[in-house]
C-alpha positions as CSV (number, residue, x, y, z in Angstrom):
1,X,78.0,83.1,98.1
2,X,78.5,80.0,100.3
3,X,77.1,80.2,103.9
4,X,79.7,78.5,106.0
5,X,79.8,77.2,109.8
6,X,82.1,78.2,112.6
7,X,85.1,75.6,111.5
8,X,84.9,76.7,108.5
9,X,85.2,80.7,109.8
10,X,87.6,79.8,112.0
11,X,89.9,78.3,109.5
12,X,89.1,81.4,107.2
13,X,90.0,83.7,109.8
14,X,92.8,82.3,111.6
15,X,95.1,80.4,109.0
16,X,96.7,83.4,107.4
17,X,94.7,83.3,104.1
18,X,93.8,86.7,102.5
19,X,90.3,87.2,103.4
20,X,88.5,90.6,104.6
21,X,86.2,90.1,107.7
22,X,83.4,92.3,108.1
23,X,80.7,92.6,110.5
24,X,77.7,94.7,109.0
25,X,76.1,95.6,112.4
26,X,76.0,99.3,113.4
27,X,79.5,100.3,114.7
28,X,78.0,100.2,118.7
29,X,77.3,96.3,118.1
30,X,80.9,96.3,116.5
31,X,82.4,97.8,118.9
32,X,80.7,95.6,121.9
33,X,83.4,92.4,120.0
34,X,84.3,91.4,116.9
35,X,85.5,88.7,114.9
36,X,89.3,89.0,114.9
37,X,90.7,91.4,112.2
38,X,87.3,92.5,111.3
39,X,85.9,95.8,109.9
40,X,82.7,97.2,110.7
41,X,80.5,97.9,107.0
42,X,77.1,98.1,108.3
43,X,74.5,96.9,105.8
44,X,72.7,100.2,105.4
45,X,71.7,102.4,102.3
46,X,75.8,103.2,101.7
47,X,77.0,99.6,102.2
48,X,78.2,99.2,98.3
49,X,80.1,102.7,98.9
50,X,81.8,101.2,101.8
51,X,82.2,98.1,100.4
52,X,84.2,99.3,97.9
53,X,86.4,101.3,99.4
54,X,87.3,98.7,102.3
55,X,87.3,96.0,99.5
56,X,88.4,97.8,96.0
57,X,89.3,94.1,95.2
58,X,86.5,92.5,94.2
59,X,89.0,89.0,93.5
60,X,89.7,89.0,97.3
61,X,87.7,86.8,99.4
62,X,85.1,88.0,102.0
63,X,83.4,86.8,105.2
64,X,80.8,88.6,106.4
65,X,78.3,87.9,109.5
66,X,76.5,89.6,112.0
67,X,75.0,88.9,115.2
68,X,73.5,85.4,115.3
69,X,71.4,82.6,113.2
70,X,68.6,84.7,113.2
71,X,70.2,88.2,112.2
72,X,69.6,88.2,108.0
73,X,71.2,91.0,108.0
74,X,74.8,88.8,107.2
75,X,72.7,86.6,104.7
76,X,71.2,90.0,102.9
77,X,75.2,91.5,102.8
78,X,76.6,88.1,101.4
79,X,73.7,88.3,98.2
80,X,74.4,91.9,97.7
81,X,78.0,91.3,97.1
82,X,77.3,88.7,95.0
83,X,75.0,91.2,93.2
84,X,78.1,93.9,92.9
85,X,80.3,91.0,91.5
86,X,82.5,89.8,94.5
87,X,84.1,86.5,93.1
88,X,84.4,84.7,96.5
89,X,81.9,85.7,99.6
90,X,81.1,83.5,102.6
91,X,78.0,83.7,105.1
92,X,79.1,83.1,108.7
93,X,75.2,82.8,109.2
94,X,75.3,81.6,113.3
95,X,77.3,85.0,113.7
96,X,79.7,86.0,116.6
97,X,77.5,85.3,119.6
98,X,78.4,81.2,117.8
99,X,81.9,82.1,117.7
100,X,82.3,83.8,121.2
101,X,80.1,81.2,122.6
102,X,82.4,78.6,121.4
103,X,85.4,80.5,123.4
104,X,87.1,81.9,120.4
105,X,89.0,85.0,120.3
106,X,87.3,88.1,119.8
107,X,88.2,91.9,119.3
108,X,86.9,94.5,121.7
């Protein structure tokens, strides 16, 4: 797991690489904005069911975040995964209140 700032998202996310976004807030927090392209996997007692059927590939590469630096909720996710074997995870730790805050393009 790497924790990663909001250039480092924002390339993720925007320059066409294969990468699965996921916001593991409850699906009314998802649903307020999101990340663009993201899914909503709420870190709750079934997050490794859901995990693995939105991401059966466990080679692919993940970004996950939640609401803001001090939401651990994103930081708990990313060591889980590593926990269930995902090769490549990232930790968008200052979460999408940073990246709408900085005037990038969310979901609604």
């Amino acid at each position: 797991m790497e924790t990663i700032n909001r250039e480092e998202a924002r390339r993720l996310v925007t320059n066409g690489r294969e990468v699965t976004v996921v916001e593991v807030l409850d699906s009314d927090r998802f649903g307020e904005f999101h990340l663009p392209g993201a899914i909503n996997v709420p870190f709750d007692e079934n997050f490794d069911e859901h995990m693995r059927e939105a991401v059966p590939d466990k080679s692919r590469a993940v970004l996950v975040y939640c609401h803001d630096a001090e939401c651990s909720a994103s930081a708990e996710a990313a060591a889980r995964l590593d926990e269930l074997d995902y090769a490549e995870v990232y930790d968008y730790e200052p979460g999408k209140i940073d990246w709408n805050e900085a005037g990038l393009p969310v979901e609604t």
